[in-house]
The first five atom37 places (N, CA, C, CB, O) and aatype in JSON, in Angstrom:
{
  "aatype": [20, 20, 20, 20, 20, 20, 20, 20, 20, 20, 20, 20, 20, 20, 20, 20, 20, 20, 20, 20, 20, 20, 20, 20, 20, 20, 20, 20, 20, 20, 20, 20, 20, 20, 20, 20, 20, 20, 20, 20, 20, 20, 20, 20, 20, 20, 20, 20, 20, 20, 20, 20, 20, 20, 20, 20, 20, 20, 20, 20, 20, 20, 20, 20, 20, 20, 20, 20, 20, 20, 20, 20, 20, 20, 20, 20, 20, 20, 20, 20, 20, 20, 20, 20, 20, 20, 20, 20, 20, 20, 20, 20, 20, 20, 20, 20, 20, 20, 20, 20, 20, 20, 20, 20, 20, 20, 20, 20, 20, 20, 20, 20, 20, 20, 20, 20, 20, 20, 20, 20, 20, 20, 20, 20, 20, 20, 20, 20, 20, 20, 20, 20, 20, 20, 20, 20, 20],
  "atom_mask": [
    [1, 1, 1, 1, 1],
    [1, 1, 1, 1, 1],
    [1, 1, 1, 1, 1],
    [1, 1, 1, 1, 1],
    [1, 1, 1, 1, 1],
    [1, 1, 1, 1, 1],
    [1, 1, 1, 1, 1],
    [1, 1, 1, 1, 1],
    [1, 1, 1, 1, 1],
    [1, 1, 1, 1, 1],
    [1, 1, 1, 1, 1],
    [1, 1, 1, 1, 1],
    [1, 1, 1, 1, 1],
    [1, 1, 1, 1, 1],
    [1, 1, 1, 1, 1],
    [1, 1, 1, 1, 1],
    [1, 1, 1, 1, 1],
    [1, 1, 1, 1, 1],
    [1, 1, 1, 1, 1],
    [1, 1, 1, 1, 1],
    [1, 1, 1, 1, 1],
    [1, 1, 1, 1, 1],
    [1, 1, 1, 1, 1],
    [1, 1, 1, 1, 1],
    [1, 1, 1, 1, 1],
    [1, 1, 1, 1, 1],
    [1, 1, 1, 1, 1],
    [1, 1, 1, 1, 1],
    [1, 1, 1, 1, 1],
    [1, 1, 1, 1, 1],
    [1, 1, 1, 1, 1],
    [1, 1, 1, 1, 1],
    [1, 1, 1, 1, 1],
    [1, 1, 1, 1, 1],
    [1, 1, 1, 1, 1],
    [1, 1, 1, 1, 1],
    [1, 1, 1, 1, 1],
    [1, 1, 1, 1, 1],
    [1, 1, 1, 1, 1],
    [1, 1, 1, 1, 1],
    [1, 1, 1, 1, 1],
    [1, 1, 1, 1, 1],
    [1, 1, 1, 1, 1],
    [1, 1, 1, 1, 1],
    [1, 1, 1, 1, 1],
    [1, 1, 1, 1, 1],
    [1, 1, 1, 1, 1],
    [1, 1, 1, 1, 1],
    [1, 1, 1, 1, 1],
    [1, 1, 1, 1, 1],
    [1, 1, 1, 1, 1],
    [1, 1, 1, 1, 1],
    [1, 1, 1, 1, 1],
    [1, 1, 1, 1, 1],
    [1, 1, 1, 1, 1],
    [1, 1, 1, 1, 1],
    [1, 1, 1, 1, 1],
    [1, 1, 1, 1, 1],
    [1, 1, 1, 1, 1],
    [1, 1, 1, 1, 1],
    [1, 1, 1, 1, 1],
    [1, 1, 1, 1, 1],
    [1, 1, 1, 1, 1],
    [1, 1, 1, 1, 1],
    [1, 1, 1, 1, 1],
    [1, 1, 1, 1, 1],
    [1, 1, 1, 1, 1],
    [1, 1, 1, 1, 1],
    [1, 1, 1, 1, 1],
    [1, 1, 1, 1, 1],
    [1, 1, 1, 1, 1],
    [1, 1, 1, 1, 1],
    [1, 1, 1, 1, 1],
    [1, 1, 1, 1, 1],
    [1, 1, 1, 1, 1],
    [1, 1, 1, 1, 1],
    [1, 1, 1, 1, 1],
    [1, 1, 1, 1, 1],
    [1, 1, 1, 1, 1],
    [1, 1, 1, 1, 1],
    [1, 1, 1, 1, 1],
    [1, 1, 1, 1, 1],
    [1, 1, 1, 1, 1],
    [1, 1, 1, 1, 1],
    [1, 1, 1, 1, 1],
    [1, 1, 1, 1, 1],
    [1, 1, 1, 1, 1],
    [1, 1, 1, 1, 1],
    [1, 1, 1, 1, 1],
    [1, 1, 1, 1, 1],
    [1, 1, 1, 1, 1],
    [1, 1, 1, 1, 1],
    [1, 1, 1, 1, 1],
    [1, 1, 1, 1, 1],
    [1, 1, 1, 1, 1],
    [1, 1, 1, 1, 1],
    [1, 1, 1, 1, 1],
    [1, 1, 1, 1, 1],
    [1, 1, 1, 1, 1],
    [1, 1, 1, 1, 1],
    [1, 1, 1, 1, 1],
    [1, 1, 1, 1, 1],
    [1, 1, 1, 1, 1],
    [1, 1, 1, 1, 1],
    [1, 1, 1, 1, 1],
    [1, 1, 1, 1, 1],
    [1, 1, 1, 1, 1],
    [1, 1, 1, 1, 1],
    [1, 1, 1, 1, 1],
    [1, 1, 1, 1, 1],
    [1, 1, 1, 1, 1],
    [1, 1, 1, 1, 1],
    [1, 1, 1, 1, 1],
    [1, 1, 1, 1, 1],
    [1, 1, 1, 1, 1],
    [1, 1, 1, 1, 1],
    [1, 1, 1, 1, 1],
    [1, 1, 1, 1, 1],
    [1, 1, 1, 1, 1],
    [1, 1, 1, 1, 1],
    [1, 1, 1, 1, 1],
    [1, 1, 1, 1, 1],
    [1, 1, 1, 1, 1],
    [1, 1, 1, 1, 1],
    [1, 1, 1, 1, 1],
    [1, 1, 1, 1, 1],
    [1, 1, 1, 1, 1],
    [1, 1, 1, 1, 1],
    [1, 1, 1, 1, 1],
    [1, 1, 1, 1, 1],
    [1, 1, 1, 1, 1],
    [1, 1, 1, 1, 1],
    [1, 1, 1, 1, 1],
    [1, 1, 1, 1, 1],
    [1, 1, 1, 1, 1],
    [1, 1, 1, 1, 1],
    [1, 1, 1, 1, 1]
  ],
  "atom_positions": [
    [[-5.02, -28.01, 15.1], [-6.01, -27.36, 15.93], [-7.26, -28.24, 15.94], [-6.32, -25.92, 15.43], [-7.74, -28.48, 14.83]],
    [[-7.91, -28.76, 17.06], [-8.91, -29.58, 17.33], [-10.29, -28.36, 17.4], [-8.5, -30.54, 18.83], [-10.21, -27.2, 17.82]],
    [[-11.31, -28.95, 16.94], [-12.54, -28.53, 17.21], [-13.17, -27.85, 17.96], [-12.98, -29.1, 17.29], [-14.23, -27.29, 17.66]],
    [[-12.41, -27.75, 19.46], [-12.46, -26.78, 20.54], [-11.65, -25.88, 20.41], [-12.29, -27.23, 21.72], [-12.24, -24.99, 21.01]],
    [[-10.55, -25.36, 20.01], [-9.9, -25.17, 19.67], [-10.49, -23.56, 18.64], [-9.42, -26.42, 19.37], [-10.32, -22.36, 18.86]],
    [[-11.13, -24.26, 17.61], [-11.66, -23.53, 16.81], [-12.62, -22.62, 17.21], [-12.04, -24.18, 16.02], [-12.8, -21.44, 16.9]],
    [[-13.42, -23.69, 18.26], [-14.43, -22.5, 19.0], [-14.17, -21.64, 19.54], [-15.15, -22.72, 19.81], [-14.59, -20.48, 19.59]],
    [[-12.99, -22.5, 20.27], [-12.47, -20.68, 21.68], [-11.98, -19.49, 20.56], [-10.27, -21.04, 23.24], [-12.07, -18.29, 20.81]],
    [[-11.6, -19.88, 19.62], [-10.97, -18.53, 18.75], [-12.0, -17.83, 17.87], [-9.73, -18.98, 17.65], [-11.84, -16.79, 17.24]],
    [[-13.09, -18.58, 17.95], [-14.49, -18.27, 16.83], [-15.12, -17.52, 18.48], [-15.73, -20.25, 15.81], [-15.29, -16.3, 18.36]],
    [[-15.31, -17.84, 19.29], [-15.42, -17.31, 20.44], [-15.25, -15.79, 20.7], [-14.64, -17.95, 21.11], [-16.02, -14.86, 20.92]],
    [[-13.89, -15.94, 20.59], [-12.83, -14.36, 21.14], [-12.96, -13.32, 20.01], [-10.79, -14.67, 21.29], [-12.98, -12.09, 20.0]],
    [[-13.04, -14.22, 19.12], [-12.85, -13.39, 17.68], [-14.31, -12.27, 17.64], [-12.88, -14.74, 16.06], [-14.29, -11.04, 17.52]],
    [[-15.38, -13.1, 17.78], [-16.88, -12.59, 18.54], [-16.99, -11.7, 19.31], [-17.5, -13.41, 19.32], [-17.17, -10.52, 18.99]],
    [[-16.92, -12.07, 20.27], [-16.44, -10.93, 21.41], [-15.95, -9.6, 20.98], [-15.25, -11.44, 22.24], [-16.44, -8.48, 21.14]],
    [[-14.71, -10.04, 20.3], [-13.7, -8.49, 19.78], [-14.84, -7.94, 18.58], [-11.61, -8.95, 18.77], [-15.27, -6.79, 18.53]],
    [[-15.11, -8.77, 17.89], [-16.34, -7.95, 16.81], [-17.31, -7.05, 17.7], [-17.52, -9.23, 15.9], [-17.55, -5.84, 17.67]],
    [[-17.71, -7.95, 18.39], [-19.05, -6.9, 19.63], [-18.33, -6.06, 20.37], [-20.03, -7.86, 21.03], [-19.04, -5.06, 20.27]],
    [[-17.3, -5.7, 21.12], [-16.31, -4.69, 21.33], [-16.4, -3.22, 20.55], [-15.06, -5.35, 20.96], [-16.43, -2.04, 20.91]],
    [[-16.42, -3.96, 19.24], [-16.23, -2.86, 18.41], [-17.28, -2.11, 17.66], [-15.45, -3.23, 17.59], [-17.23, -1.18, 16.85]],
    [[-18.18, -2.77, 18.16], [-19.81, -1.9, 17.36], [-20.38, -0.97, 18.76], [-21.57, -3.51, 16.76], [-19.89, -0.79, 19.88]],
    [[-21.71, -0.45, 18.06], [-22.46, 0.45, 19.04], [-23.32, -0.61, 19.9], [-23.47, 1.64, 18.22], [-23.77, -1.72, 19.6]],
    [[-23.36, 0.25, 21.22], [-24.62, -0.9, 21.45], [-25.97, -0.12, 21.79], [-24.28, -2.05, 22.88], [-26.78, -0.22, 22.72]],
    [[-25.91, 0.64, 20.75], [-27.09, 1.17, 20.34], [-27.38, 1.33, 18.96], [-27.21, 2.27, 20.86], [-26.5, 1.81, 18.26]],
    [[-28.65, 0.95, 18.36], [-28.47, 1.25, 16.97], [-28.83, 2.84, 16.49], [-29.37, 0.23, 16.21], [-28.87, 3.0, 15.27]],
    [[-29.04, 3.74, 17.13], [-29.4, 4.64, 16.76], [-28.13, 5.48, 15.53], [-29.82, 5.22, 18.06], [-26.95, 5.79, 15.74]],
    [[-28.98, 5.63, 14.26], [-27.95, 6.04, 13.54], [-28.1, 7.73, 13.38], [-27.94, 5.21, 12.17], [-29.27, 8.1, 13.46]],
    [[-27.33, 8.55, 13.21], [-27.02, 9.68, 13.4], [-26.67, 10.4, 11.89], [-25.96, 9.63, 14.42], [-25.66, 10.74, 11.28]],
    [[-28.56, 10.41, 11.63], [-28.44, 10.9, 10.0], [-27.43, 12.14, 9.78], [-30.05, 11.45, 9.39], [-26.38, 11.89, 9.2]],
    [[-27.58, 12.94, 10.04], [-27.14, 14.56, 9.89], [-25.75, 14.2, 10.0], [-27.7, 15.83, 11.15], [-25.12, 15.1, 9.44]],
    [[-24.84, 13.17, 10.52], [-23.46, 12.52, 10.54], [-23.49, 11.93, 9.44], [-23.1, 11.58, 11.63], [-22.34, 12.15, 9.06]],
    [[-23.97, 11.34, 8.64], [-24.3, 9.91, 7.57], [-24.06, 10.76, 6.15], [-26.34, 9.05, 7.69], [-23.15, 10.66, 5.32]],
    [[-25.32, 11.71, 6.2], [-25.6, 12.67, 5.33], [-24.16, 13.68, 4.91], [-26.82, 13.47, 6.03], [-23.59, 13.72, 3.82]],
    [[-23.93, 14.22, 5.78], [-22.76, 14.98, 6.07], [-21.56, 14.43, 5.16], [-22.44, 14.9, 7.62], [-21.12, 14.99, 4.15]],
    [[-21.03, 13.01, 5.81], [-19.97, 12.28, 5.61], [-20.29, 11.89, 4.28], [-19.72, 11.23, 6.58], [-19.29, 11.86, 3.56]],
    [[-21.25, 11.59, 3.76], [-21.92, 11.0, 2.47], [-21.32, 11.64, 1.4], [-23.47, 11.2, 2.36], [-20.47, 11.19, 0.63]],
    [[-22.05, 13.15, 1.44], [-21.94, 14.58, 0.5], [-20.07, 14.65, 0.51], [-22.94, 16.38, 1.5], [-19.77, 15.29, -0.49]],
    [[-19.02, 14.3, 1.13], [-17.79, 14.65, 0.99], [-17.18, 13.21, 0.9], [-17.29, 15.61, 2.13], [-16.06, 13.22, 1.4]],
    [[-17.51, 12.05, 0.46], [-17.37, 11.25, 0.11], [-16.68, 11.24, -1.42], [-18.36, 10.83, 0.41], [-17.45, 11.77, -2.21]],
    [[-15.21, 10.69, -2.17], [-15.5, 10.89, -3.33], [-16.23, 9.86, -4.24], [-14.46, 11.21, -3.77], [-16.83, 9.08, -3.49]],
    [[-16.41, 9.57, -5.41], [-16.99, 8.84, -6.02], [-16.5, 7.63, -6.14], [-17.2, 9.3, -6.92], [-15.28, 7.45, -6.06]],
    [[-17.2, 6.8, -6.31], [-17.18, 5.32, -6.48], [-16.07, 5.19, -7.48], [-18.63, 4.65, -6.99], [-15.15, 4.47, -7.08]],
    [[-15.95, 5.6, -8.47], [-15.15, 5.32, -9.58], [-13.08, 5.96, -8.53], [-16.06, 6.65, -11.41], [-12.05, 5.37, -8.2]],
    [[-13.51, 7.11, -8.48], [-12.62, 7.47, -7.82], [-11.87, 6.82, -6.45], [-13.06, 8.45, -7.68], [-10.71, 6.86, -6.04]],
    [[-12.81, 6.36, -6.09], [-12.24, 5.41, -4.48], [-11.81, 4.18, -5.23], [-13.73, 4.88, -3.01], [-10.74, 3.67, -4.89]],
    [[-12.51, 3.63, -6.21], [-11.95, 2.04, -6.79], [-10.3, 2.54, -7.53], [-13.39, 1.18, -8.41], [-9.42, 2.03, -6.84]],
    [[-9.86, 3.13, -8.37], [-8.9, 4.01, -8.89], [-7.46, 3.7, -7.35], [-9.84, 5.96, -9.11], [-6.37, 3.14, -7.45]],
    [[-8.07, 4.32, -6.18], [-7.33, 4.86, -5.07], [-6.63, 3.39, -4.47], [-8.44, 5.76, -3.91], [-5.49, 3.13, -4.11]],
    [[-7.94, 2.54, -4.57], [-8.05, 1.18, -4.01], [-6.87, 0.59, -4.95], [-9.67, 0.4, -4.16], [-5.88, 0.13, -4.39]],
    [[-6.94, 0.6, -6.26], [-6.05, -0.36, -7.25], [-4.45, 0.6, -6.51], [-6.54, -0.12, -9.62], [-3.72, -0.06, -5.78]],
    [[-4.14, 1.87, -6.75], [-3.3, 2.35, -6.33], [-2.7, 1.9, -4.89], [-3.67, 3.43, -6.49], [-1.49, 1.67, -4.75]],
    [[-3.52, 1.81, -3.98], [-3.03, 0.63, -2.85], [-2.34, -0.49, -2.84], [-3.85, 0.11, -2.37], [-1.39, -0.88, -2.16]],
    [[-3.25, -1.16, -4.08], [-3.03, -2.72, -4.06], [-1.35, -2.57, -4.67], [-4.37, -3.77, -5.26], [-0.57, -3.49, -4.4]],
    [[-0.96, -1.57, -5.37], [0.68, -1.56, -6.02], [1.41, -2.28, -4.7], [1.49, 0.36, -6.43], [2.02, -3.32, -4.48]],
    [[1.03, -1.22, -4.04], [2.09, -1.5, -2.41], [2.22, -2.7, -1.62], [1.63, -0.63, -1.19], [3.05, -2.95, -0.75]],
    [[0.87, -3.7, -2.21], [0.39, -4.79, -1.09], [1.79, -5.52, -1.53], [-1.39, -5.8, -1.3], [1.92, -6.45, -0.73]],
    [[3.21, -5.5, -2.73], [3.72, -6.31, -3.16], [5.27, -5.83, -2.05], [3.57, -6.3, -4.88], [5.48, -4.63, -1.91]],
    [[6.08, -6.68, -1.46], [7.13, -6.28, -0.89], [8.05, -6.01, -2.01], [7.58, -7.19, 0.1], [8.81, -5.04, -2.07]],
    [[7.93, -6.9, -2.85], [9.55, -6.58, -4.22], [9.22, -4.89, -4.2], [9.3, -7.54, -6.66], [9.96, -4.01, -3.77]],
    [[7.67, -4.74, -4.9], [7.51, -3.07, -5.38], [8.26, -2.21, -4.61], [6.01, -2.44, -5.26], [9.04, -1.34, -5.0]],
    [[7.87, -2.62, -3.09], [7.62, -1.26, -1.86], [9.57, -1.34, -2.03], [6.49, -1.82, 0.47], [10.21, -0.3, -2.1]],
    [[10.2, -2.6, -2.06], [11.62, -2.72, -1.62], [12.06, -2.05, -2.72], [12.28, -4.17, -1.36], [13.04, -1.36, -2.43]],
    [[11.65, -1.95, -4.2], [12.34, -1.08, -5.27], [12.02, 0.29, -5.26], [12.05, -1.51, -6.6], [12.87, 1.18, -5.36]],
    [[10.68, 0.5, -5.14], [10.52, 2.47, -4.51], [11.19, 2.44, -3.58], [8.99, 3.27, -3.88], [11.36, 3.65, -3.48]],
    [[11.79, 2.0, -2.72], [12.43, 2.42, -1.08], [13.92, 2.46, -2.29], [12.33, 0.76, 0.86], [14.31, 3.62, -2.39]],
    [[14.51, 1.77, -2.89], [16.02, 1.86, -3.1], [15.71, 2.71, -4.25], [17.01, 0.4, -3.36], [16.78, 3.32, -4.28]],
    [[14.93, 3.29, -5.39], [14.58, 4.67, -6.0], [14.66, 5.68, -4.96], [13.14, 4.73, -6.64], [15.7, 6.32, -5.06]],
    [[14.17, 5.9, -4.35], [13.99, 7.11, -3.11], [15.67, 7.54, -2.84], [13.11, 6.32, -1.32], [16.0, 8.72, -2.73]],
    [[16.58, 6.52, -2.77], [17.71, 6.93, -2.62], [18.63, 7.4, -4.33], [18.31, 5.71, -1.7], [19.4, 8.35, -4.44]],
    [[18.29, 6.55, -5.3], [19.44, 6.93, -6.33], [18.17, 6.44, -7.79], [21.4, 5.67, -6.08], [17.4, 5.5, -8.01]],
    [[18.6, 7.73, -8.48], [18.51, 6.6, -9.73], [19.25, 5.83, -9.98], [18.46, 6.92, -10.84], [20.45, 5.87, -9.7]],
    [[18.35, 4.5, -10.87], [19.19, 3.19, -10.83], [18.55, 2.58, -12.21], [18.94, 2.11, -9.27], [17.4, 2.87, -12.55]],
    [[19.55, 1.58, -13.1], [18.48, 1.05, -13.91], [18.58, -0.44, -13.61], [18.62, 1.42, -15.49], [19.17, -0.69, -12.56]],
    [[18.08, -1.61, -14.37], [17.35, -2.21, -14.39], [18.7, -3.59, -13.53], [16.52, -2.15, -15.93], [18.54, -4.54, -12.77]],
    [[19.59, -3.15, -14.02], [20.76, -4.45, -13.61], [20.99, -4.15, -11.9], [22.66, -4.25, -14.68], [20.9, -4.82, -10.88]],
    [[21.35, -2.65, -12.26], [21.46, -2.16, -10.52], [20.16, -2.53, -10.11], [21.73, -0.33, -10.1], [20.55, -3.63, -9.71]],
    [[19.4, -2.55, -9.96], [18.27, -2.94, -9.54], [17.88, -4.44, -9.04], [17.59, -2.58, -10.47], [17.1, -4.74, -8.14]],
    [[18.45, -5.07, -9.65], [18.15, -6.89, -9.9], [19.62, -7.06, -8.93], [18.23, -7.79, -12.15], [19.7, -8.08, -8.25]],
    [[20.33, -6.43, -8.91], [22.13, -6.7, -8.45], [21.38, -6.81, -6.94], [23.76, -5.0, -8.78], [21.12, -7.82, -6.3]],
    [[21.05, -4.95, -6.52], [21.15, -4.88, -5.35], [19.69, -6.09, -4.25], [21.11, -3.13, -5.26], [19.68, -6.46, -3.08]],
    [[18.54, -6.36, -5.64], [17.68, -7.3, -5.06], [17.77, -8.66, -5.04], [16.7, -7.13, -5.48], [17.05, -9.4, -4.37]],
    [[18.82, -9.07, -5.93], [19.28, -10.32, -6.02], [18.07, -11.37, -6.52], [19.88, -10.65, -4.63], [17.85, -12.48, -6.03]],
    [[17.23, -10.64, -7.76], [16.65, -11.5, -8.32], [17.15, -10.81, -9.9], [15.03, -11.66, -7.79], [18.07, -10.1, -10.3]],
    [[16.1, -11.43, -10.45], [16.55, -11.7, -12.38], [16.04, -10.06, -12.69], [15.18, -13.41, -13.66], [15.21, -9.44, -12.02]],
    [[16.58, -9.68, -13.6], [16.58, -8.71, -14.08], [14.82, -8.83, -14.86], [18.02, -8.59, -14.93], [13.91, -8.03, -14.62]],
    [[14.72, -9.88, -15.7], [13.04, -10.04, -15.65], [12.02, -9.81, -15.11], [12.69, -10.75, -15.61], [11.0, -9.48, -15.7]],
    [[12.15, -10.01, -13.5], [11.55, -9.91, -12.41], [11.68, -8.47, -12.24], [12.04, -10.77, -11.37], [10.7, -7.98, -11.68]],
    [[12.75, -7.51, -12.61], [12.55, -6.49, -12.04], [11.95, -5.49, -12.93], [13.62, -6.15, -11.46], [11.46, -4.43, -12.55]],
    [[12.05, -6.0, -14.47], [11.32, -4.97, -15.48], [10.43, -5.76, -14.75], [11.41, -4.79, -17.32], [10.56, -5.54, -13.55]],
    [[9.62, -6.56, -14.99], [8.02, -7.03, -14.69], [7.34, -6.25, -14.01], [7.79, -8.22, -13.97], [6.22, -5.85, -14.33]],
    [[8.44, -5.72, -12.21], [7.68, -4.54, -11.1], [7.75, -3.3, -12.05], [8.68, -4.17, -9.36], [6.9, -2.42, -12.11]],
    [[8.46, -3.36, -12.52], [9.2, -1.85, -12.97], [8.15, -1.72, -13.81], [10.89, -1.7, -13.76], [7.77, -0.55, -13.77]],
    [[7.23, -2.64, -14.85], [6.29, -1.92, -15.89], [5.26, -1.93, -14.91], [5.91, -2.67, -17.45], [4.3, -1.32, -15.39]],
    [[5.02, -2.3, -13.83], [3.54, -2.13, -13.09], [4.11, -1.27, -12.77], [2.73, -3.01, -12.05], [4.19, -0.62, -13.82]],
    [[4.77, -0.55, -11.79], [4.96, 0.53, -10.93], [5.26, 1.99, -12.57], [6.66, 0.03, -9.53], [4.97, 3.17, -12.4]],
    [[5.55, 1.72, -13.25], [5.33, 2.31, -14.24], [3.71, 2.98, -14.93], [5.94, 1.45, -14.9], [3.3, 4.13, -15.08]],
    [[3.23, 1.93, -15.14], [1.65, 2.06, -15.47], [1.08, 2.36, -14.17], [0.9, 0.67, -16.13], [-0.15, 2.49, -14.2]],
    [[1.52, 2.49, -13.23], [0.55, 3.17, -12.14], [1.54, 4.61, -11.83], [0.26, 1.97, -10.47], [1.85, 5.09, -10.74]],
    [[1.84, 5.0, -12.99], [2.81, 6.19, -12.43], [3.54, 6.76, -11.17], [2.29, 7.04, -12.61], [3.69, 7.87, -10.67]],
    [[3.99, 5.24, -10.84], [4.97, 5.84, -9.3], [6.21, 6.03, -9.94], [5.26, 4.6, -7.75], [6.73, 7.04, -9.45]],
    [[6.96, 5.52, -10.85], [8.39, 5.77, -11.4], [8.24, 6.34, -13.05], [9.33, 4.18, -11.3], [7.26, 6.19, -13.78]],
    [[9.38, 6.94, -13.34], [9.46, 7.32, -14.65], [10.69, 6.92, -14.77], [9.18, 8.68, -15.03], [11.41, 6.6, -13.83]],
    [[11.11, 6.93, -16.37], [12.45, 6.96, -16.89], [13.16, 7.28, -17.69], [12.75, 6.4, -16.99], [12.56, 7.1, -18.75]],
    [[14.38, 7.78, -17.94], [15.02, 8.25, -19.07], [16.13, 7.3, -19.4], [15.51, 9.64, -18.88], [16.85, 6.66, -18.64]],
    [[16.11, 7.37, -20.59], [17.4, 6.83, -21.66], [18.23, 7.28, -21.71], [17.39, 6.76, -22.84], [18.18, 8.51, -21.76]],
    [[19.44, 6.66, -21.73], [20.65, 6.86, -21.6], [21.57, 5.85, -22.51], [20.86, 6.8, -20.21], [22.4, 5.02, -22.14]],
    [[21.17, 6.17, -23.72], [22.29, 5.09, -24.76], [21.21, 4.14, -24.71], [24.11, 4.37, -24.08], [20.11, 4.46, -25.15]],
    [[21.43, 3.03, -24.21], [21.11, 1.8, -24.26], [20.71, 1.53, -23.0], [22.05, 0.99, -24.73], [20.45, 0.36, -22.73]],
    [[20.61, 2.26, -22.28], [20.14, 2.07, -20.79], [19.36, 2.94, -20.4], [21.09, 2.08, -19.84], [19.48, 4.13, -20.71]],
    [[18.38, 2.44, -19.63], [17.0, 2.97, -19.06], [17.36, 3.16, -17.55], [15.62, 1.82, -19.29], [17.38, 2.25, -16.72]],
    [[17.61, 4.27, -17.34], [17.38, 4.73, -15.78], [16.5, 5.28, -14.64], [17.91, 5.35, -15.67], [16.38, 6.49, -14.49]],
    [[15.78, 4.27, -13.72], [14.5, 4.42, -13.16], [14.37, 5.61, -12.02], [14.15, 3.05, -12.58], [15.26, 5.68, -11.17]],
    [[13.41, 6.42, -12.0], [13.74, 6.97, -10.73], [11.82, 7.59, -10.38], [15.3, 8.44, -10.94], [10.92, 7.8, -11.19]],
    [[11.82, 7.7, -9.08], [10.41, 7.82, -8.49], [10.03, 8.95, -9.61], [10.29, 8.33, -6.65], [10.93, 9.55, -10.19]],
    [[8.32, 9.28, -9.97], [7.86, 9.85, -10.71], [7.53, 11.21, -10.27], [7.04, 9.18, -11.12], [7.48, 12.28, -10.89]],
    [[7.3, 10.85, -8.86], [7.25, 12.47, -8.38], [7.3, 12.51, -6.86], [5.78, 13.32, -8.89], [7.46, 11.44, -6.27]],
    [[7.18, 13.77, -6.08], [7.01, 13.99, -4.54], [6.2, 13.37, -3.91], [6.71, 15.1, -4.17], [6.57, 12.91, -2.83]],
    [[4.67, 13.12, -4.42], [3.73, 12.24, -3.92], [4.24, 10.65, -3.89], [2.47, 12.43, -4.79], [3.78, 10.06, -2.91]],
    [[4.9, 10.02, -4.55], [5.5, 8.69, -4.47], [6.25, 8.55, -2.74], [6.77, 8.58, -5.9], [5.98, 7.89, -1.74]],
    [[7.54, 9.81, -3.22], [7.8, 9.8, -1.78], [7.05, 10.01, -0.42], [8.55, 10.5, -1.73], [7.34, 9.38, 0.59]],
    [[6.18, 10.86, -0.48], [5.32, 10.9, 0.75], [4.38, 10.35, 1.36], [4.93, 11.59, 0.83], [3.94, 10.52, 2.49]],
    [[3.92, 9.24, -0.01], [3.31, 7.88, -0.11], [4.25, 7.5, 1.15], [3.48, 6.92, -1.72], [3.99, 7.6, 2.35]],
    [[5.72, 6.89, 0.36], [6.07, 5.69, 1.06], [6.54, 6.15, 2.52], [7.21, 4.86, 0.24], [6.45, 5.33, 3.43]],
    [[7.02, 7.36, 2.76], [7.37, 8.25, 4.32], [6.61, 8.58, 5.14], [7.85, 9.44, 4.31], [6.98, 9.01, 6.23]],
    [[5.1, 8.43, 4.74], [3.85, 8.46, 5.58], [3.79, 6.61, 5.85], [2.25, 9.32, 4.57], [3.64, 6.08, 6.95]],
    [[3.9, 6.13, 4.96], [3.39, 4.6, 5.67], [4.59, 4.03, 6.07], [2.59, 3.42, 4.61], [4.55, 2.92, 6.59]],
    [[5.88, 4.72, 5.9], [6.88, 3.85, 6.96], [6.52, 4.47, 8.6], [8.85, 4.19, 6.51], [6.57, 3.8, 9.63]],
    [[6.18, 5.85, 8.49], [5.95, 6.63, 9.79], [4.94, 6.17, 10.45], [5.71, 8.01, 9.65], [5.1, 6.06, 11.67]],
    [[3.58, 5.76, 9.82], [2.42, 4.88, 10.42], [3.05, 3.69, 11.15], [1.37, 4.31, 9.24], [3.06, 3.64, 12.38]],
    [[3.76, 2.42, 10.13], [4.27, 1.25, 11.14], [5.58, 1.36, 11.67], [4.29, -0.09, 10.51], [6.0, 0.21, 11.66]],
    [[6.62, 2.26, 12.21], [7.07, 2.63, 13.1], [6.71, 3.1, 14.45], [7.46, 3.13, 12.67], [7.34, 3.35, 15.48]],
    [[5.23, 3.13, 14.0], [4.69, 4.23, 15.55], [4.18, 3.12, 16.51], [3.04, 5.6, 15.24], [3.42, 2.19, 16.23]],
    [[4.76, 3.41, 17.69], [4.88, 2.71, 18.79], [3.11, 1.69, 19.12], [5.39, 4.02, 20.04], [2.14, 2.44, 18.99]],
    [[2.89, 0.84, 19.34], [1.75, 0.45, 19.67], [0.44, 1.09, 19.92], [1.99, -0.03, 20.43], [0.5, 1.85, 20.88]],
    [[-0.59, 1.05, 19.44], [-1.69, 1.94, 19.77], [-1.76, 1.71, 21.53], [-3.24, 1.47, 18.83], [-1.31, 0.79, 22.2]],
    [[-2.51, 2.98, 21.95], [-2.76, 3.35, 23.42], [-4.0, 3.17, 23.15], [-2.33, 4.76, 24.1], [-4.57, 3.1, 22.06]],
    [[-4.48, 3.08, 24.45], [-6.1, 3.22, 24.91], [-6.25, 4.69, 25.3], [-6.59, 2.19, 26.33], [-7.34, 5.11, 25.68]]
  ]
}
């Protein structure tokens, strides 16, 4: 990409920013105020935020999606993803410490399965979001 190049897209990119603001500054305390007071706390939104970031990983989202169907432990798991069984405790203790999965013992084997209803409606609300047909005007 040449130098002009850069502009026309530093350009458009501009444009779409100014698109998207007011073009008035008048701010609309009694809205501000309002929205403010039902806001939750800082500590609480950062908490929500880390809970996001679990999902930003495809391995995670691809091992809650094959939990959702069966419990499974750690070999079934690595079998059906076709990586190392290492790799899959590794997701498995994050998605663990963020309480999306739990597990029980079984002899010598640990069998994973989602931690609760909210896990699932996590992941059935955000497959239903990017399934949905293109935004309209």
């Amino acid at each position: 990409m040449n130098t002009y190049s850069y502009i026309k897209v530093w350009r458009e990119t501009m444009n779409q920013d100014r698109a998207l603001c007011c073009e008035e500054t008048e701010v609309h305390e009694d809205a501000v105020e309002q929205v403010r007071s039902q806001l939750p706390q800082d500590e609480v939104l950062y908490d929500l935020a880390e809970l996001f970031k679990i999902f930003g990983d495809s391995t995670r989202v691809k091992i809650l999606y094959a939990l959702l169907e069966a419990e499974l432990c750690v070999c079934d798991i690595a079998k059906l993803m076709d990586v190392s069984q290492s790799a899959v405790s590794h997701q498995l203790r994050v998605l663990k410490g963020s309480k999306l999965v739990k597990f029980r013992r079984e002899g010598k084997t640990l069998y994973y399965s989602l931690a609760d209803e909210h896990v699932f409606r996590i992941l059935s609300q955000g497959m239903e979001h990017i399934l949905e047909g293109p935004e309209t005007p």
